[in-house]
C-alpha positions as CSV (number, residue, x, y, z in Angstrom):
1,X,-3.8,-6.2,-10.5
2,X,-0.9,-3.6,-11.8
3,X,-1.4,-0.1,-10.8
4,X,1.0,1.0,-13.1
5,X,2.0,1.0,-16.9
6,X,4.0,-1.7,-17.4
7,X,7.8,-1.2,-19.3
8,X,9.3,-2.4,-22.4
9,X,9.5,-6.6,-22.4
10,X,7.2,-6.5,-19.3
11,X,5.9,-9.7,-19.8
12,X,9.4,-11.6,-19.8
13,X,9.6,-9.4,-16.6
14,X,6.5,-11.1,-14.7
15,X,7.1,-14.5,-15.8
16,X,11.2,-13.5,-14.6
17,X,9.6,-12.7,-10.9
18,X,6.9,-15.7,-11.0
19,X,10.2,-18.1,-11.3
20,X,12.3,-16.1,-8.8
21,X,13.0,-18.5,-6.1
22,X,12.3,-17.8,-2.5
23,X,14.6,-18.0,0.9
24,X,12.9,-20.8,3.1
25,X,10.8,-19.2,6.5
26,X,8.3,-19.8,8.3
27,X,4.9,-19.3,6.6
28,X,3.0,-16.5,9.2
29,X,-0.7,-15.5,9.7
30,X,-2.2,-18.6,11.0
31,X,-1.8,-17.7,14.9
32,X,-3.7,-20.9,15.9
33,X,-4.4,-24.0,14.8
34,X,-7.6,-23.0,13.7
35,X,-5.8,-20.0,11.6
36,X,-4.9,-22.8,9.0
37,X,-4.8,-21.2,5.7
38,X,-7.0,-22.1,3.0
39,X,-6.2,-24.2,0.2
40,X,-6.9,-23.6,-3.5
41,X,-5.5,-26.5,-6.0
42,X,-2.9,-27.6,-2.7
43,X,-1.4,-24.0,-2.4
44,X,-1.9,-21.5,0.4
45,X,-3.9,-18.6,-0.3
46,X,-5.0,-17.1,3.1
47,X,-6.1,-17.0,6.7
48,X,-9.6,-18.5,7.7
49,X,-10.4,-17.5,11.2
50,X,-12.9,-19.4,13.5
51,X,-14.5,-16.1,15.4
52,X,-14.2,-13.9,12.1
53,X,-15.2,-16.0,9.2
54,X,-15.9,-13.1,7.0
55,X,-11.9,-11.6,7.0
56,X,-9.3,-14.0,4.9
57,X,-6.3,-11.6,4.9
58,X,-3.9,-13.0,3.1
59,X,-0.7,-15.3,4.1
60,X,2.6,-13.5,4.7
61,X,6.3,-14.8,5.0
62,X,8.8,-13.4,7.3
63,X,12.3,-14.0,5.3
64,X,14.2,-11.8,7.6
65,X,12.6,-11.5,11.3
66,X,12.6,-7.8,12.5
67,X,15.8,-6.3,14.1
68,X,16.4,-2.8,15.2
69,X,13.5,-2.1,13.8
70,X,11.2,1.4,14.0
71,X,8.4,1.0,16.0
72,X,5.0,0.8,14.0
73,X,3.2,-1.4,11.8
74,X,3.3,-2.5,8.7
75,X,0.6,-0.9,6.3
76,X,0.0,-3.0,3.4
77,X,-2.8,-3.2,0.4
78,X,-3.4,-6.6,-1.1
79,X,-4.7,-7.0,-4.3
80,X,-4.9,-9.2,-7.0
81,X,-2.1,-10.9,-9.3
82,X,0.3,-8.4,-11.0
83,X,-0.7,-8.9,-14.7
84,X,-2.4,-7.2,-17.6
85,X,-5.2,-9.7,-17.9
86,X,-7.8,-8.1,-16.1
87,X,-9.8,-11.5,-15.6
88,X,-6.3,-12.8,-14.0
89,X,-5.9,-9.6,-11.6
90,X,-8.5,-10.8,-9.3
91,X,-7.1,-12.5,-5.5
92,X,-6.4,-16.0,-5.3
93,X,-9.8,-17.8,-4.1
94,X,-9.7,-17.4,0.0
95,X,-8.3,-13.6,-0.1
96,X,-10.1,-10.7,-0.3
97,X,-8.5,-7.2,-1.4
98,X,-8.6,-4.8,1.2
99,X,-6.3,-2.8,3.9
100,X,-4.3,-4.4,6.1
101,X,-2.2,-3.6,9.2
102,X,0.2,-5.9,10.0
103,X,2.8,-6.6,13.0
104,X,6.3,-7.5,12.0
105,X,5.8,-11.4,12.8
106,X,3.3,-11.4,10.0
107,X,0.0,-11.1,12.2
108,X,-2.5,-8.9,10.7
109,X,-3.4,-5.9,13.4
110,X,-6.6,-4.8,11.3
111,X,-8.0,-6.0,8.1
112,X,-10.7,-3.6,6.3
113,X,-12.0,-6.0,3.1
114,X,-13.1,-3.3,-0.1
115,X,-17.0,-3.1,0.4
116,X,-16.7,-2.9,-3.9
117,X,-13.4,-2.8,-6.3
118,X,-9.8,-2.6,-4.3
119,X,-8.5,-0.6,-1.9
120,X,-5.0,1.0,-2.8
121,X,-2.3,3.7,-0.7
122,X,-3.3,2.6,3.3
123,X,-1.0,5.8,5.1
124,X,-1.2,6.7,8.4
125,X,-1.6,11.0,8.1
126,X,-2.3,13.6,9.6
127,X,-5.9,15.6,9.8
128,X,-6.9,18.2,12.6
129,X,-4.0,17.5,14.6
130,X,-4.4,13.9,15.2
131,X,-3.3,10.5,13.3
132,X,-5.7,9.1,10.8
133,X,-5.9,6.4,7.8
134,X,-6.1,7.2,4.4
135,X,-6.8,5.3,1.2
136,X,-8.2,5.0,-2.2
137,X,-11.2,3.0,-3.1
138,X,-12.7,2.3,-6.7
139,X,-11.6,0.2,-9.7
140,X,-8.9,0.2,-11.7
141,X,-8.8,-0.1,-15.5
142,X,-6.4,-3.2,-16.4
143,X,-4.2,-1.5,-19.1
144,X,-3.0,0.6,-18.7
145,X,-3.2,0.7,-14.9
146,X,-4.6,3.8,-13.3
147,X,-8.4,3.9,-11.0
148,X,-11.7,5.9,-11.0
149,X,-12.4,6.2,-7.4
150,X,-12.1,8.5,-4.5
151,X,-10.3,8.7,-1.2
152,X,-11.2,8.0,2.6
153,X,-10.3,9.3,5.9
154,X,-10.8,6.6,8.9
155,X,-10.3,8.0,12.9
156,X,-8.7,5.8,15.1
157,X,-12.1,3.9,15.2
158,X,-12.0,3.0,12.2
159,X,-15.0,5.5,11.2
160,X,-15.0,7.3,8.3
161,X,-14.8,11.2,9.4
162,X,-14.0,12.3,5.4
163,X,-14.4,11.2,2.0
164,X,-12.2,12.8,-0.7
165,X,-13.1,13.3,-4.4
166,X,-12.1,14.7,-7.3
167,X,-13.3,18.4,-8.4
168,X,-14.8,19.8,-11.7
169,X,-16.4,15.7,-12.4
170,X,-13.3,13.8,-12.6
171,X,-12.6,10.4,-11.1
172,X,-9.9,10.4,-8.3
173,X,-6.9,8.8,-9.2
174,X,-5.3,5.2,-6.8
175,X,-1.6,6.6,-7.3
176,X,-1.6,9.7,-4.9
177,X,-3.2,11.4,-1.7
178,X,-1.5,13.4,0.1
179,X,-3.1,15.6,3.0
180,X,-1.0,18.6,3.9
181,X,-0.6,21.1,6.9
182,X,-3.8,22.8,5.8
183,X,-6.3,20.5,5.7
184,X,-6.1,20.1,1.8
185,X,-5.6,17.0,0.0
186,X,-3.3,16.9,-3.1
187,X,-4.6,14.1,-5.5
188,X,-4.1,13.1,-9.2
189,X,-6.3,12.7,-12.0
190,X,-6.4,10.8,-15.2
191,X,-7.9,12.8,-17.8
192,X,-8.6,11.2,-21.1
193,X,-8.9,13.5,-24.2
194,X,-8.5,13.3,-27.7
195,X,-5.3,14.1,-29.3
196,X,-3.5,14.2,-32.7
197,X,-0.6,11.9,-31.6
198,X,0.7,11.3,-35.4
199,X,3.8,13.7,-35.0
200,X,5.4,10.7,-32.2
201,X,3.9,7.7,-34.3
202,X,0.3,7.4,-33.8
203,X,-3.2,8.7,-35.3
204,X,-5.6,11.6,-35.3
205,X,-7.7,11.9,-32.9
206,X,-6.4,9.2,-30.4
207,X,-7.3,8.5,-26.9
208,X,-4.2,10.2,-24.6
209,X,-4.4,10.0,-20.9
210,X,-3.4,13.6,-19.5
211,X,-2.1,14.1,-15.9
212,X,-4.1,15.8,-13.3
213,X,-3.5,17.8,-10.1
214,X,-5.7,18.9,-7.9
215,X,-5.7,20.2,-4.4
216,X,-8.5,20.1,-2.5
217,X,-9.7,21.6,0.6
218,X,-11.3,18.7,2.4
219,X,-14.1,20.3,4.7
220,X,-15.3,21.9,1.5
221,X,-14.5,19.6,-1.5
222,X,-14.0,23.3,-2.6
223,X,-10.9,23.2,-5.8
224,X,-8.0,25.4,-4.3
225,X,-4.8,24.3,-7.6
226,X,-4.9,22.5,-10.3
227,X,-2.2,21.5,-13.0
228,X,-2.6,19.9,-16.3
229,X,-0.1,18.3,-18.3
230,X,-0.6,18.5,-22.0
231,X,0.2,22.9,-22.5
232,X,3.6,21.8,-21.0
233,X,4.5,18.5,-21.2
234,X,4.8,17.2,-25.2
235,X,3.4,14.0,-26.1
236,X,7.5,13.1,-27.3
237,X,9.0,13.6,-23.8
238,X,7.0,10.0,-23.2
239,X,9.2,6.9,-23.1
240,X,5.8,5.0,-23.5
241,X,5.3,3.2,-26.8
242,X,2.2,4.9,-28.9
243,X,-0.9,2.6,-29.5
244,X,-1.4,1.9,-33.3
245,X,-5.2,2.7,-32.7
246,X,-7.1,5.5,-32.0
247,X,-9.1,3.4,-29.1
248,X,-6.2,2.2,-27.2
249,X,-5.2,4.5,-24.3
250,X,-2.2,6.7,-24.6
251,X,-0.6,7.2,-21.1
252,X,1.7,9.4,-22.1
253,X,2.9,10.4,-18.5
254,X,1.5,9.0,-15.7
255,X,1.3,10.6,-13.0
256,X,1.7,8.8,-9.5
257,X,3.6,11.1,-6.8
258,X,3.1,14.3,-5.2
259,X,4.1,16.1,-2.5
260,X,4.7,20.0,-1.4
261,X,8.0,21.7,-2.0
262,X,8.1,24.6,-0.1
263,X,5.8,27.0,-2.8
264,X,6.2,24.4,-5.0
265,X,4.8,21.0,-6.1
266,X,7.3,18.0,-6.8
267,X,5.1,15.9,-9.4
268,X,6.4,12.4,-10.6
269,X,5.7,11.0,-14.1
270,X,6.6,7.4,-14.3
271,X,6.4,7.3,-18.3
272,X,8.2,10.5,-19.0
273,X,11.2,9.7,-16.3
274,X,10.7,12.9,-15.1
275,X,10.3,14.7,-11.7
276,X,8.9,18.2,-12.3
277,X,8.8,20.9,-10.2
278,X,5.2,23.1,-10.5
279,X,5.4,26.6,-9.1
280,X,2.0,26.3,-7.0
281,X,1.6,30.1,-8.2
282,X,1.9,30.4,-11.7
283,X,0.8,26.4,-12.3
284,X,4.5,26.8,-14.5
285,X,7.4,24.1,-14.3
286,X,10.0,25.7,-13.4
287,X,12.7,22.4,-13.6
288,X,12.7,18.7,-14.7
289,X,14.9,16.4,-13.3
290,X,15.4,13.5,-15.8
291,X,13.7,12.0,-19.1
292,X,14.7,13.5,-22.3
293,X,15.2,17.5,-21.2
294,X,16.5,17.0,-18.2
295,X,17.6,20.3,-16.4
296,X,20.2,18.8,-14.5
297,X,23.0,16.5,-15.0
298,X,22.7,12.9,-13.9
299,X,26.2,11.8,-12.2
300,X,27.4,8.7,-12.3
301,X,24.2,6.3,-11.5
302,X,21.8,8.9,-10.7
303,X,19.5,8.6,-13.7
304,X,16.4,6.4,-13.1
305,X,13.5,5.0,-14.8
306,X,9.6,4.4,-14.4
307,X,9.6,5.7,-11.2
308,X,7.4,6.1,-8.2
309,X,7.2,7.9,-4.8
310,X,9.3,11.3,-5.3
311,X,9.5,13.3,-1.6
312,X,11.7,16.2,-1.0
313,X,13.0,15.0,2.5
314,X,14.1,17.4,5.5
315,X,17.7,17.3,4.6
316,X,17.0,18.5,1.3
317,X,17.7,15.3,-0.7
318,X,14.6,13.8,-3.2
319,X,14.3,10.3,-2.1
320,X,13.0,8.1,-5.7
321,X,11.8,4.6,-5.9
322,X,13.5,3.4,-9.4
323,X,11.3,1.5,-10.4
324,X,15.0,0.9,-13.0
325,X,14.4,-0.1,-17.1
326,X,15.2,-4.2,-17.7
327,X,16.0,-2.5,-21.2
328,X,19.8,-2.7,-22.2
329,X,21.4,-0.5,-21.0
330,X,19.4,-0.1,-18.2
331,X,20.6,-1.4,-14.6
332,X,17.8,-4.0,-14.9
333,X,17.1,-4.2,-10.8
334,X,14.7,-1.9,-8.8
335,X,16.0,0.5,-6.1
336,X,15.6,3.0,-3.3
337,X,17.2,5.9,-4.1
338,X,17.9,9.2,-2.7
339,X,19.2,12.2,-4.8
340,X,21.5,15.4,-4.1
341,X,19.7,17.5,-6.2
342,X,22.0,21.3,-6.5
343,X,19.6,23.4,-8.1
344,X,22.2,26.3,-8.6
345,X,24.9,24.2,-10.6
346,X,22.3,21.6,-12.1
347,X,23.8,18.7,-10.8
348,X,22.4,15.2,-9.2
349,X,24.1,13.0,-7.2
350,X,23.6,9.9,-5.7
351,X,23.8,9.5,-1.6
352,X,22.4,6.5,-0.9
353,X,20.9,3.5,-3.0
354,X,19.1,0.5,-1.8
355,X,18.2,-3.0,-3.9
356,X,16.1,-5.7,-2.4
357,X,17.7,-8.6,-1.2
358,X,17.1,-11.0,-3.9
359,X,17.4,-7.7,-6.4
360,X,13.8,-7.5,-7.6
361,X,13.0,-5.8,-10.8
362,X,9.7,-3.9,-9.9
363,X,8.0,-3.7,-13.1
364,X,5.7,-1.0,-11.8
365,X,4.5,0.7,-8.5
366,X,6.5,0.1,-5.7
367,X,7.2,2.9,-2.4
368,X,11.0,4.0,-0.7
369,X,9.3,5.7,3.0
370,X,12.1,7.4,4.4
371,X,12.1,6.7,8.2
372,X,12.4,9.5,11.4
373,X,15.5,7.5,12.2
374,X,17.2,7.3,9.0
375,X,16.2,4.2,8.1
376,X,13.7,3.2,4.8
377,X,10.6,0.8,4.5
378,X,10.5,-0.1,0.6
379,X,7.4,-1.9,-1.3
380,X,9.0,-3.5,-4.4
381,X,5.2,-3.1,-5.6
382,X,4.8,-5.2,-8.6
383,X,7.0,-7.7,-6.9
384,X,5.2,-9.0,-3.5
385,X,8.0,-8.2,-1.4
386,X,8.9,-5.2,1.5
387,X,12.3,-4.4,3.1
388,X,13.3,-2.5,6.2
389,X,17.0,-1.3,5.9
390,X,18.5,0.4,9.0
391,X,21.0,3.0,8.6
392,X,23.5,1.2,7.5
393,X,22.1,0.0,4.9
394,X,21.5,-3.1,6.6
395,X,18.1,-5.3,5.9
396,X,16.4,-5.2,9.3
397,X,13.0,-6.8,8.6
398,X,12.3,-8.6,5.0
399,X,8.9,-10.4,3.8
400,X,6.6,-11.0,0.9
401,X,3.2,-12.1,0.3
402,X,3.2,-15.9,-0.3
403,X,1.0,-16.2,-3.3
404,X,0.7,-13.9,-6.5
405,X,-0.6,-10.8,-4.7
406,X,1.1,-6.6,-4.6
407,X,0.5,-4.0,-2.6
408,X,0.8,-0.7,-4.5
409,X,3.1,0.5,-1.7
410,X,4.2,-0.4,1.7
411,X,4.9,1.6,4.9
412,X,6.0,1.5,8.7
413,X,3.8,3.7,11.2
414,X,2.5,4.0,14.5
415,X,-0.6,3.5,14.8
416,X,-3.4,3.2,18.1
417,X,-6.6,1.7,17.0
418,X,-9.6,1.6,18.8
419,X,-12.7,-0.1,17.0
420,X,-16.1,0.5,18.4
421,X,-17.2,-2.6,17.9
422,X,-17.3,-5.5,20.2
423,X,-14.7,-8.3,20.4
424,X,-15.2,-11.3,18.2
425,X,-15.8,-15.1,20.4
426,X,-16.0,-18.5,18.7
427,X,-16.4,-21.9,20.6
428,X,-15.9,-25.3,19.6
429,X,-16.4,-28.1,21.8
430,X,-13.3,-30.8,22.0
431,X,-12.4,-34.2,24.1
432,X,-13.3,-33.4,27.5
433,X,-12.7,-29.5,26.7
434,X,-13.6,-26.3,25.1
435,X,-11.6,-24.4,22.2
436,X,-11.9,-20.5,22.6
437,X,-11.2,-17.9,20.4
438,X,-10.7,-14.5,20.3
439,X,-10.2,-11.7,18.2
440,X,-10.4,-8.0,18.3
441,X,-10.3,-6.5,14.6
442,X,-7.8,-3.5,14.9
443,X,-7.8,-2.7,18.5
444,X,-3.7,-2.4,19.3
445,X,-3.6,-2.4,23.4
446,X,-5.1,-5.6,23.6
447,X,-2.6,-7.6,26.0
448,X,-4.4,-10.5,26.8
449,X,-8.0,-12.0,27.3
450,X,-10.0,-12.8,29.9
451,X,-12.8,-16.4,29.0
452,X,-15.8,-16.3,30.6
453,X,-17.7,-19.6,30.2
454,X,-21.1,-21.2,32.1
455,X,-24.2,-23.0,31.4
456,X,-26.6,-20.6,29.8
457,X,-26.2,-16.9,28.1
458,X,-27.1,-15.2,31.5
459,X,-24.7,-17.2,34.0
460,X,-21.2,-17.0,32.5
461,X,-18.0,-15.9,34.7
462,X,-14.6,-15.5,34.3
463,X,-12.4,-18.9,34.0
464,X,-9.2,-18.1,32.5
465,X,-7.2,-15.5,31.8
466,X,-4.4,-16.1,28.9
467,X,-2.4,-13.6,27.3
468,X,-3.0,-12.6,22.9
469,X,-1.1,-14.3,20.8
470,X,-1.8,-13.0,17.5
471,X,-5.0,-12.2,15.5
472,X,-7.2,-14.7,16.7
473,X,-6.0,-15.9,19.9
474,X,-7.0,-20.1,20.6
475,X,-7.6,-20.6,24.4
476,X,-8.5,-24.3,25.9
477,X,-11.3,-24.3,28.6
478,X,-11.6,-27.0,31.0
479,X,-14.9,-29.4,31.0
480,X,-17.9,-29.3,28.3
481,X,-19.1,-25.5,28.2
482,X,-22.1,-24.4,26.9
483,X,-21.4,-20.6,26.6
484,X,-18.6,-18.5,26.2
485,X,-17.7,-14.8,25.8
486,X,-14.3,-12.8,26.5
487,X,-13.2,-9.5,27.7
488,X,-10.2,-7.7,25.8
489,X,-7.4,-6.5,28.8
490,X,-4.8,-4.2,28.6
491,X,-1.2,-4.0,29.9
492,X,-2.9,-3.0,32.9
493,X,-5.5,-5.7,33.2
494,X,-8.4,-3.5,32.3
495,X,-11.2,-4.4,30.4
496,X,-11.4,-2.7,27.2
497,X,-14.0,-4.7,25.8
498,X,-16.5,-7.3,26.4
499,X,-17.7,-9.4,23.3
500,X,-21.6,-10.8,23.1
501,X,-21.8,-14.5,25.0
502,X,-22.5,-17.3,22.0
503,X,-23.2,-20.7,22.7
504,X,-20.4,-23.2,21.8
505,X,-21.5,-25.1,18.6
């Protein structure tokens, strides 16, 4: 399911990546024999796991194995085909759209299905001085690409401690959430209005999608900024094509990054190619940097296209996922890019660039995280792949999804989770033994596991101790047992938790 509008001659562009051929590895995420992958018309399509039958996160490919890597997880949100045919956008039978942590062999960490529509942006942030998850749940109209939802905070037990929407009755957009120093959230909004849109091509009266943002204090839900496009941003700065119709959506700019520039906003507009800078005061731009009235001059392969994920980083550069225009004469391949911006002479300049390894065209969302270390974790988005370069420019870690499923964006971060609930035990009885397994949805410091086993629910002890290995962990028990359970242990051997005791069926 695209989360983006698509580009000119988008459709070559999807069939393009569908035929792109893929570097041989290992297929990951079955951990166990019993974490065979499901089969839909012969092809893989995701995990089925004996002690959790209700999570099927999907299958993942390592291409490049991880290498100098910066600690953390992989964050990723899987959802449905990247196509404009919304009855095509749904997973592959055998994968459900949800949030998914994953470790860099492929294993999924934690997997959090959508209760209802997708889940989109999984971040690890900060809120009240300690590390959380946030994301955006709701649906997503499929065109032009852009969601009615809201946004959710999770603890490091995975319980919901906020819930983000939207002020003045609007519908929280899937691009953006960003919660800052303060305890407000900066979000954006699709706004649909009506609009004379015959001066660049179109009809009275027409639907046009206006850009939103908000910030919002999130004890209160109270409205603290917001910015609207339209006074200041003309419908002809839009590179988008303008429906025929008056019905058809006009997403003249699209919003999808934002993030705090000292008193300042940085706001990103994928149709406009434009990054503009909102004094948080005045709700006034006071720069653009690219599209048609560009304040600066773009130096030589600066200037960038449809794109996403615009930060202002420490050092002062403005690191850009280029999403890149397959249009002649446009470069034709996706990129992470970081900029030189010199706001006293107008100039850009470009200090580092990054293309995938098989150089992807993104045709729409898509991520470039700048690292603590110096290194970047990119989601080509629209293409189902993510890349770790190290500072060198060198690809560190490299995978994809193995069947026709994107994650908006993708990012590395460290991450401690400790679910409330109780470890997960299967048991299947074998030749003369007992198959075992274990799984602990999103607890981290799980080092191994202790099998308990014995003839009824109430007389069951310890019998073998083996160590995890990966989500569901398969452990082979001596004899014919009638009941099973298992303790999760640390590093340290301690028990952190002790699931209920089943009978083995």
């Amino acid at each position: 399911m695209p989360a983006d509008k698509p580009t000119l001659g988008r459709r070559s562009v999807l069939r393009m990546l569908a035929a792109a051929p893929v570097i041989p590895a290992a297929l990951v995420g079955a951990g166990t024999a019993a974490q065979a992958a499901s089969r839909s018309g012969g092809t893989l399509v995701g995990q089925d796991l004996v002690s959790r039958p209700d999570l099927h996160p999907p299958l993942v490919e390592i291409i490049t194995p991880a290498a100098g890597t910066e600690p953390g997880y992989v964050l990723l949100t899987p959802v449905g085909a990247n196509t404009l045919d919304p009855e095509a956008a749904a997973p592959p039978a055998g994968v459900q759209p949800g949030a998914l942590i994953m470790d860099d062999t492929g294993q999924p960490v934690w997997f959090g299905p959508a209760a209802q529509g997708v889940i989109f942006n999984l971040q690890v942030q900060q809120y009240q001085g300690k590390p959380v998850l946030t994301h955006w749940e709701g649906s997503v109209a499929v065109p032009p690409g852009f969601g009615n939802g809201q946004y959710a905070i999770l603890d490091e037990t995975y319980t919901r401690i906020a819930t983000v929407q939207a002020a003045g009755g609007l519908q929280g957009d899937l691009h953006e959430f960003v919660i800052t120093p303060r305890g407000t959230a900066l979000i954006v909004i699709y706004h649909e209005v009506r609009a004379d849109t015959t001066p660049v091509g179109g009809q009275p009266n027409s639907k046009v999608l206006e850009g939103v943002v908000q910030e919002i204090d999130i004890a209160s839900g109270e409205l603290l900024f917001e910015w609207r496009s339209l006074p200041d941003v003309a419908l002809d700065e839009s590179f988008y094509p303008v429906p025929k119709d008056t019905e058809t959506w006009f997403d003249y700019i699209h919003l999808n990054a934002v993030c705090e520039d000292g008193d300042a906003l940085l706001v990103s507009a994928r149709c406009t190619h434009t990054v503009y800078r909102i004094d948080r005061r005045t709700g006034e731009i006071t720069w653009r940097l690219g599209g048609r009235r560009s304040d600066f001059e773009l130096g030589p392969d600066a200037a960038f296209a449809w794109q996403h994920d615009v930060r202002r980083q420490v050092d002062g550069t403005i690191s850009i996922f280029d999403n890149a225009d397959p249009a002649p004469p446009g470069r034709g391949k996706s990129r992470a890019l970081a900029l030189d911006v010199d706001e006293t002479a107008k100039t850009t300049t470009v200090v580092r660039s990054n293309e995938s390894p098989e150089g992807l065209l993104a045709p729409n969302q898509g991520n470039n995280q700048v690292l603590p270390n110096g290194h970047l974790f990119v989601g080509w988005g629209g293409a189902p792949y993510f890349t770790e370069f190290g500072g060198s420019d060198e690809v560190t870690f490299h995978g994809r999804f193995t069947e026709s499923i994107t994650s908006y964006r993708s990012h590395r971060s460290p991450w401690v989770g400790r679910p409330l609930d109780a470890p997960a035990v299967a048991g299947k009885p074998g030749n003369g033994a007992t198959s075992v397994y274990a799984c602990w949805n999103g607890a981290t410091e799980v080092a191994a596991w202790r099998v308990l086993a014995g003839p009824d629910e109430q007389h069951v002890a310890p019998v073998l101790d083996a160590p995890r290995s990966g989500f569901e962990t398969r452990m082979e028990v001596g004899g014919a047992q009638a009941y099973v359970a298992v303790q999760a242990l640390d590093a340290n051997g301690v028990v952190l938790g002790t699931s209920p005791t089943v009978p083995v069926a």
